[in-house]
C-alpha positions in Angstrom: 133.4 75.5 135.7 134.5 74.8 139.4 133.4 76.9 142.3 136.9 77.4 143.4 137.9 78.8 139.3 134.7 80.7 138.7 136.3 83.1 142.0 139.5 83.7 140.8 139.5 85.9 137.9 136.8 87.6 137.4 136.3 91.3 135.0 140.1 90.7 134.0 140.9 91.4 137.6 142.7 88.6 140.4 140.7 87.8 143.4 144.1 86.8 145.9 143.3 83.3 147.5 144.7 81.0 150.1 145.0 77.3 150.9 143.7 76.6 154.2 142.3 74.1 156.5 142.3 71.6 153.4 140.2 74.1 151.0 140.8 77.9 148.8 140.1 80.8 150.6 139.5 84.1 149.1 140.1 87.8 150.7 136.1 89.3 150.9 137.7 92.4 149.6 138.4 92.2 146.7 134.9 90.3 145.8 133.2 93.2 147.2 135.4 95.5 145.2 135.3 94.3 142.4 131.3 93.3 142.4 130.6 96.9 143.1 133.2 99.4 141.8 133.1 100.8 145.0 136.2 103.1 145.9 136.4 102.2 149.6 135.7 98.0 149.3 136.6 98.0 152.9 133.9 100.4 154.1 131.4 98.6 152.1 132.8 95.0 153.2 132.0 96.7 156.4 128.4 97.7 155.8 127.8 94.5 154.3 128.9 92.8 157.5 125.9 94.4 159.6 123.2 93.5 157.0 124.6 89.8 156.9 124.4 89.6 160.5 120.5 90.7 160.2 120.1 87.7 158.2 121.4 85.4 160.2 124.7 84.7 158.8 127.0 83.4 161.2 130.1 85.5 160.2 132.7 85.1 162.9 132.0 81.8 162.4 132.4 81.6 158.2 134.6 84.6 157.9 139.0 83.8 159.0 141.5 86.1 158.8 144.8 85.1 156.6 147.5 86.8 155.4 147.8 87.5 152.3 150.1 89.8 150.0 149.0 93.6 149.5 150.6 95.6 147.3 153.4 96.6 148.5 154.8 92.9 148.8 153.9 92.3 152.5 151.6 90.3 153.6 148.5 91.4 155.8 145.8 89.9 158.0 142.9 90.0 155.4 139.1 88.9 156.2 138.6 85.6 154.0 135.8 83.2 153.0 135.7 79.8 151.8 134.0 79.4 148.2 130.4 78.1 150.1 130.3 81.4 152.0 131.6 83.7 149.4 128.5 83.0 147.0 126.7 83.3 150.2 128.1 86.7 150.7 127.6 87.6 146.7 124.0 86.7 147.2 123.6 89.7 149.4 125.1 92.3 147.3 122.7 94.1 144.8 125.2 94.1 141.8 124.1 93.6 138.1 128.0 92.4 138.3 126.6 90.1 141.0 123.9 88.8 139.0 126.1 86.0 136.5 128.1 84.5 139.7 123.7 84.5 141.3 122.5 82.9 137.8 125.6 80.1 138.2 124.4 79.5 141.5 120.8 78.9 140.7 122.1 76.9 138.0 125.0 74.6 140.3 121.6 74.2 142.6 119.3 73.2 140.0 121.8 70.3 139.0 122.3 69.3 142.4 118.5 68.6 142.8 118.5 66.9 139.7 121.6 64.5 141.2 119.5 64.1 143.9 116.5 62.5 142.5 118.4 60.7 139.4 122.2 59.5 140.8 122.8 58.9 137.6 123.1 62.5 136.1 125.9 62.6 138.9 127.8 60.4 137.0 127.3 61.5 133.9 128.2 65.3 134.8 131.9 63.6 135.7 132.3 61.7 133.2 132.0 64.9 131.0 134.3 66.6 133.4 137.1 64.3 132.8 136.5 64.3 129.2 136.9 67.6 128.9 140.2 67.3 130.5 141.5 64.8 128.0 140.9 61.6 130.0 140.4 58.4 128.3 136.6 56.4 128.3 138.4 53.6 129.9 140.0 55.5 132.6 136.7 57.5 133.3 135.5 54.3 133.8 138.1 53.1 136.9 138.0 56.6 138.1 134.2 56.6 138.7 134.1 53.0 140.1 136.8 54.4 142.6 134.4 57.1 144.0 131.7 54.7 144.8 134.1 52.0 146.1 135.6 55.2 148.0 132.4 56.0 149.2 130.8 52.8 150.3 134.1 52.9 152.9 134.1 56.4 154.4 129.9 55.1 154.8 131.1 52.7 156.8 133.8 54.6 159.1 131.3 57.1 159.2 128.4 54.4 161.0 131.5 53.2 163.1 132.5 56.2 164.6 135.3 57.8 162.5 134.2 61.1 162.5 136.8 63.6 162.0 139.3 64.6 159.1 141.8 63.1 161.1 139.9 60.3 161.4 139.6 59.5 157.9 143.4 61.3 156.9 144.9 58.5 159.4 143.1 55.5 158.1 143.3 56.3 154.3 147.3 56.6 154.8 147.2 53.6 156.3 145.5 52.1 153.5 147.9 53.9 150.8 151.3 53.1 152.8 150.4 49.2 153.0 149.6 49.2 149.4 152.2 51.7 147.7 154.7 52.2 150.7 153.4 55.9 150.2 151.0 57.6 152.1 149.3 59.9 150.2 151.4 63.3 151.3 154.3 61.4 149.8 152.7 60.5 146.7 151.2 63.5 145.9 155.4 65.1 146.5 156.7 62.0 144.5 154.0 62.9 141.3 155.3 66.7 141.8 151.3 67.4 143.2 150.0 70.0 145.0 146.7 70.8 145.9 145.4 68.5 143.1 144.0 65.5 143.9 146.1 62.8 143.5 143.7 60.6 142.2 143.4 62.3 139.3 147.2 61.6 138.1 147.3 57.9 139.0 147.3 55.4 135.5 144.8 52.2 135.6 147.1 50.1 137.6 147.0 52.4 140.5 143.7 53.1 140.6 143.1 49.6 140.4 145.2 48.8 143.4 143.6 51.6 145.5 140.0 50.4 144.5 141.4 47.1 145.6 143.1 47.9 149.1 139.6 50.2 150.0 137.3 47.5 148.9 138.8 45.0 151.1 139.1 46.9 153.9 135.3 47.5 154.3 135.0 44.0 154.0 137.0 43.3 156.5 135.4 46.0 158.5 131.6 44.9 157.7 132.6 41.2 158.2 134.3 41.6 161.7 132.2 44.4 162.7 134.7 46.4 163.3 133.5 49.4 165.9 136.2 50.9 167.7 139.0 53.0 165.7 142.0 51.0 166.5 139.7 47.9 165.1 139.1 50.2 162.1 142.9 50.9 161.5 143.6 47.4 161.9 141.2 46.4 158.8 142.7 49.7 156.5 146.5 48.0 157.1 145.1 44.6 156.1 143.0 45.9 153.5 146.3 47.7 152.1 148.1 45.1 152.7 146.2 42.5 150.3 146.6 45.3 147.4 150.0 45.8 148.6 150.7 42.3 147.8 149.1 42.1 144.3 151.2 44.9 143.7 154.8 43.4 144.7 153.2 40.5 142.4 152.4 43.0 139.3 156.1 44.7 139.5 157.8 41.1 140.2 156.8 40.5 136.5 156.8 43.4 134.6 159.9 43.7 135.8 159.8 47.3 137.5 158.1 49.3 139.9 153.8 50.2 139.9 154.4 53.1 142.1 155.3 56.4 139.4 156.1 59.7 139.9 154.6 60.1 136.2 150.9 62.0 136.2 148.6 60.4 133.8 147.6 63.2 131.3 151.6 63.8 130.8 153.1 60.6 129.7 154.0 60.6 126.5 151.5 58.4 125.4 148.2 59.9 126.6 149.8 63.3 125.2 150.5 61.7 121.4 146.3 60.8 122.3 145.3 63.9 122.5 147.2 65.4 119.7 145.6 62.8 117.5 142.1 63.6 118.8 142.9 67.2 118.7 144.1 66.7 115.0 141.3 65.1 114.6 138.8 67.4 115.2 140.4 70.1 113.1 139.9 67.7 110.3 136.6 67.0 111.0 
């Protein structure tokens, strides 16, 4: 289970979340509520603040307030925490409720030392992931060779002094526009996409063409030597460009166009797969 889903039921009851700053926050509240039966979360969310100051927890620092809706409709300022610092925050409450969300975490932190010291349990854990979610073996396959191509190129904007989200937001729209003539905002509104990632819902050919436009782009930017960030935006457009050119070549034969608002698990297709598999199963 994801961090983000493990937060938001929990005991039957809703923990109320927000999307900011690019990630899910959730109101401290009602965690603290909920985690201790206490009658007056707020007071003890107040407490609790004190003793995780003692310990060195940098709370106006983790800890934004959003609105959020109450119940009587409006919306209030409410004292919210990204998923890293909300099991931060669990971790100091002595809860039995507390103690599965504490055993997950040992558990999320074992594995994560374990990806550490064998890479290849990384890639196993997603593979399983997609899996799960009905993905085909083949796809799995693209999908993982797109994080590591993915990867290798934020590496190098990273050595090359593209730092910031911006940073990287700027330079992978470049990439996407000269290769789809979307950036990724618009994609994401053309596949009907949210918060999802967008990756996630593109079929073999656009993956392809992604892993493509990125790959060539940090060639470009390890053969020039690219160092300063308008150099770096320079080699993303060419980069997308190339992949933006196989792409005009791919739709001039089949006739129509790569780009899709359709989102891979919901074609008709990979839906008639997983009924047989699901079928399938029942049988067996």
């Amino acid at each position: 289970m994801e961090s983000k889903d493990a937060l938001v039921v929990f005991e039957g009851t809703k923990i109320r979340r927000t999307w900011h700053d690019e990630q899910w926050f959730f109101s401290v509240v009602d965690v603290v509520g909920i985690l201790t039966d206490s009658s007056i979360p707020r007071r003890y969310w107040s407490d609790l603040k004190i003793k995780l100051e003692e310990e060195g927890f940098e709370l106006y620092e983790k800890i934004v307030q959003l609105k959020l809706p109450s119940s009587d409709g409006k919306k209030y300022e409410t004292d919210c925490s990204n998923t890293e610092s909300m099991f931060r925050i669990i971790q100091s409450i002595p809860s039995p409720k507390a103690e599965p969300f504490k055993r997950w975490l040992a558990k999320v932190g074992y594995e994560r030392v374990q990806e550490i010291e064998d890479p290849e349990l990384a890639q196993k854990w997603m593979k399983d992931i997609y899996k799960l979610k009905g993905y085909s073996d083949e796809w799995i396959e693209k999908r993982v060779r797109g994080v590591a191509i993915r990867d290798e190129l934020t590496d190098e904007w990273d050595k090359r002094g593209a730092k910031s989200k911006q940073d990287y937001s700027i330079l992978t729209a470049d990439i996407s526009r000269a290769t789809f003539g979307l950036t990724p905002t618009e994609y994401k509104r053309l596949k009907g996409l949210k918060n999802e990632n967008l990756r996630d819902h593109m079929d073999d050919i656009e993956l392809i063409l992604t892993m493509l436009g990125e790959a060539t782009t940090t060639r470009f930017t390890r053969d020039r030597d690219s160092r300063k960030f308008p150099e770096l935006r320079k080699d993303a457009k060419e980069g997308g460009d190339v992949a933006g050119s196989t792409r005009k070549d791919i739709e001039g034969k089949l006739g129509k166009s790569v780009v899709s608002s359709d989102n891979y698990l919901e074609t008709p297709e990979k839906t008639k797969r997983m009924e047989y598999k699901n079928k399938k199963k029942l049988i067996e």
